[in-house]
C-alpha positions as CSV (number, residue, x, y, z in Angstrom):
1,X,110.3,84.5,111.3
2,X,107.7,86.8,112.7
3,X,104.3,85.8,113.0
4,X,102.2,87.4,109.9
5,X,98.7,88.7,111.6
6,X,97.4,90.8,108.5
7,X,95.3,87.8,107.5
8,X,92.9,88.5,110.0
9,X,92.9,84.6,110.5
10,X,96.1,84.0,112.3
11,X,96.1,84.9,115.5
12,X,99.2,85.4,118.3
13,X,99.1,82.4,120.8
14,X,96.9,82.0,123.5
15,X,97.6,84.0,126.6
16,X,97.1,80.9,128.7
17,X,100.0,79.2,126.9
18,X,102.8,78.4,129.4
19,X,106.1,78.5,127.9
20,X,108.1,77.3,131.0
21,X,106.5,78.9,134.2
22,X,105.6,81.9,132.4
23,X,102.1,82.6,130.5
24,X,101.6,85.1,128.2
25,X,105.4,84.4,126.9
26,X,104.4,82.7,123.8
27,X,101.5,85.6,122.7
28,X,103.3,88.5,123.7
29,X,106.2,87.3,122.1
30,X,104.2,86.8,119.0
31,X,102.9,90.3,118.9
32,X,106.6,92.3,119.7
33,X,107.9,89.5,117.0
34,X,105.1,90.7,114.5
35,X,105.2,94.1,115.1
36,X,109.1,94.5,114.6
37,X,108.3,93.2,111.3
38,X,105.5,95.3,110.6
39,X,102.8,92.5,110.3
40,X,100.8,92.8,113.0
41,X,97.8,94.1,111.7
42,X,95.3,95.4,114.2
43,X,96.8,94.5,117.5
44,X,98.6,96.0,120.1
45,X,101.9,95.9,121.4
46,X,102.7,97.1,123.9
47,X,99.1,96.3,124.9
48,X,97.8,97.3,128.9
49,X,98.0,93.5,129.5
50,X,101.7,93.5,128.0
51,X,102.5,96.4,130.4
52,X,100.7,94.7,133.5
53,X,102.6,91.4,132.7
54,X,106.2,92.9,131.9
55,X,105.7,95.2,135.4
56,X,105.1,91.8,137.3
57,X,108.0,89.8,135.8
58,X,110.4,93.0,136.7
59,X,111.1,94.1,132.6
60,X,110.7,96.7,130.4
61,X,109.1,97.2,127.2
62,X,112.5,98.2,125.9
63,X,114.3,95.1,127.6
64,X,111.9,93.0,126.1
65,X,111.9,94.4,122.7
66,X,116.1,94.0,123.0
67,X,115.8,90.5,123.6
68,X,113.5,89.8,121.2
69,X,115.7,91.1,118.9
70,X,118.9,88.8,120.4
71,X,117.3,86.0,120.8
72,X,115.3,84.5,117.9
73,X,113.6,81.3,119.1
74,X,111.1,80.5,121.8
75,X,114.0,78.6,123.8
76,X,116.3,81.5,123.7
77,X,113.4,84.0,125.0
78,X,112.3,81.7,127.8
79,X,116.5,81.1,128.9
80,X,116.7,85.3,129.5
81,X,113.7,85.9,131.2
82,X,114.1,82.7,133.1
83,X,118.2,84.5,133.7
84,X,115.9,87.2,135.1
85,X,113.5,87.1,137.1
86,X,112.4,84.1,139.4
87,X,109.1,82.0,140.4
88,X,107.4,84.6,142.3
89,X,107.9,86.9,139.0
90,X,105.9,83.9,136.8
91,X,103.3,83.6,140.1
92,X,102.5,86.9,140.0
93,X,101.9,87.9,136.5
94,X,99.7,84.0,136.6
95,X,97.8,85.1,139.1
96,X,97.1,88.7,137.9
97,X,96.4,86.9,134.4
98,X,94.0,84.6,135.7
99,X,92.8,86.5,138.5
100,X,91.9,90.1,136.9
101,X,92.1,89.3,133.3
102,X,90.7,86.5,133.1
103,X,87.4,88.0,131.3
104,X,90.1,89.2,129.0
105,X,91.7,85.4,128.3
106,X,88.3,84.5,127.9
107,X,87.1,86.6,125.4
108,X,90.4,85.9,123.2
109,X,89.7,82.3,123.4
110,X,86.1,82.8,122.0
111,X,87.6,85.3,119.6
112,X,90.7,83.3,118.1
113,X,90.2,80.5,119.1
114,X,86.1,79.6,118.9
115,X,86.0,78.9,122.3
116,X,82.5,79.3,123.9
């Protein structure tokens, strides 16, 4: 089930997450989960951090939204874009996440998470 954001209180996953090699999996997952079922409330997805993370893994926003749509679970996800892409892929978009953005994870965790 997609994840219901409209509370204003829950909150996609944080972007630091791993799930495998691959951050930003679990939140943008979240987000293309919540706004296929129309709960996602004020966020964005596609988002420019989606973009910039799905251009370094070597996907689209289409691709991702298909397998989304095919694959239900966490597990499932993280087996096709594993299926696609390789380490570099995961190394690049971490770096580029942690590098450049990482203003941007920061100011999520205060955000969502009350992380000062």
């Amino acid at each position: 089930m997609a994840t219901d954001f409209r509370d204003g209180k829950t909150f996609p996953r944080p972007g630091r997450l791993k799930l495998g090699p691959y951050m930003w999996l679990a939140r943008v997952a979240d987000k293309g989960r919540a706004a296929a079922a129309g709960t996602i409330f004020d966020y964005i997805y596609p988002c420019p951090m989606d973009l910039g993370v799905f251009e370094r893994w070597g996907v689209t926003p289409a691709e991702f939204d298909a397998a989304l749509a095919r694959h239900a679970d966490d597990d499932a996800l993280l087996a096709w874009l594993s299926a696609r892409t390789d380490a570099s892929h995961a190394e690049a978009a971490n770096a580029w996440l942690t590098g450049e953005k990482s203003e941007n994870l920061d100011r999520q965790d205060r955000e969502e998470l009350g992380v000062a």
